[in-house]
N, C-alpha and C positions, 0 to 999 in steps of 0.2 A: 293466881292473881286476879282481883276482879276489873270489873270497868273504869270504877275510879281511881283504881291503879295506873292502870295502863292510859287512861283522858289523862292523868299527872305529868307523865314521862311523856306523852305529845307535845304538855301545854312546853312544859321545859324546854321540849327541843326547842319547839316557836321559840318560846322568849330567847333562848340564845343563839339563835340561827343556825341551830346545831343541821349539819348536812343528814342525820338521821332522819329527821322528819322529812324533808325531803327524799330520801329515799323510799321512806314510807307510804309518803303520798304518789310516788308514781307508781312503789308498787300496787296500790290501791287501783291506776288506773291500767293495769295490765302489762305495767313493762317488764323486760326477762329482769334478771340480776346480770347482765351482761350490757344490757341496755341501759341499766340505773346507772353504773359503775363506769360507764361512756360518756351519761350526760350531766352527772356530779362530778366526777375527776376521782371517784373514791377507788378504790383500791376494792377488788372483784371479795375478798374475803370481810370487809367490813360492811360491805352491802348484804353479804349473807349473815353476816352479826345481826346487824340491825331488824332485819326481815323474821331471822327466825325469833330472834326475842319477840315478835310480833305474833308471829305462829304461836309459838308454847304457849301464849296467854289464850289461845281460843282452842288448840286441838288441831288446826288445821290451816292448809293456806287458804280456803274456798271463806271459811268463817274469820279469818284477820283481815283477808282482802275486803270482804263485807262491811267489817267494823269500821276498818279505818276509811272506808268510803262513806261512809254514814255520818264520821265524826269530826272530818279532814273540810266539809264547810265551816262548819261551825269554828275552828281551832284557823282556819287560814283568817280569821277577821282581827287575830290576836297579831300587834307588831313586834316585831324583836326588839328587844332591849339591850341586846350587843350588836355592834356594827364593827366591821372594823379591828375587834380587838378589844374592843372599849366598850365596856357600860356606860350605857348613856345617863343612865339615871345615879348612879356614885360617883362616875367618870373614874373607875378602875381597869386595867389595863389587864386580861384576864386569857393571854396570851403567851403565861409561863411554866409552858414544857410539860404539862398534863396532855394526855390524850382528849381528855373532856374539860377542857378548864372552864370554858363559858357555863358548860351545865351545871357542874360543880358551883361557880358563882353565885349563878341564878337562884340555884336550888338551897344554897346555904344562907347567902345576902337576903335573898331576893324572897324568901317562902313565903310572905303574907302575899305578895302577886300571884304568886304561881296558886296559893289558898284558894284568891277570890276569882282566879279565871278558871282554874279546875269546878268549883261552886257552878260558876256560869255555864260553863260545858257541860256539865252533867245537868242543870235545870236547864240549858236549849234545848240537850236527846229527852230531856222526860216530855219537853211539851212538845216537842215533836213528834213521839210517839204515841201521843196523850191526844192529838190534834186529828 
């Protein structure tokens, strides 16, 4: 999976308030999976879901913690579009019995968003790299 794969599955969590990105971002700033799974409410084995899907895409934990430290400014400027339960933007109630139902939503309803902030995330790392 490349970058723009994986900047995709961020922007998504964002927009749905999915508690993944949140996990991801503290792992980013050093916390255990014991620590994550204390200050989300998530359950110790879906913090390591989240986390390793993060690893496999780079080889490593030293190289995912990097990335998403790198990519986690940029992507925290993005607001959720579910709050609640609800899409704010269809006003769809996206709180039926899925384990991912927001992302699912997002990602099916919602794709030309998730299009043009993936777009954006990838041209902030290029000109941030480029700078």
């Amino acid at each position: 999976m490349g970058l723009a794969r994986f900047v995709r599955y961020l922007v998504t969590s964002k927009l749905s308030g999915s508690k993944s990105y949140d996990a991801l971002k503290l792992f980013a700033e050093g916390y255990s999976y014991r620590e994550i799974a204390s200050i989300t409410g998530m359950k110790f084995s879906q913090v390591r879901g989240y986390i390793s899907y993060a690893i496999n895409q780079y080889g490593n934990s030293a190289k995912a913690r990097a990335m998403i430290k790198y990519i986690i400014p940029i992507v925290e400027k993005i607001e959720p579009i579910v709050r609640d339960g609800q899409c704010l933007i269809c006003n769809t109630r996206v709180d039926w019995g899925h384990p991912y139902p927001a992302r699912i939503h997002v990602s099916s309803k919602h794709g030309d968003l998730v299009d043009a902030y993936e777009k954006w995330v990838l041209s902030e790392l290029y000109r941030a790299v480029n700078t």
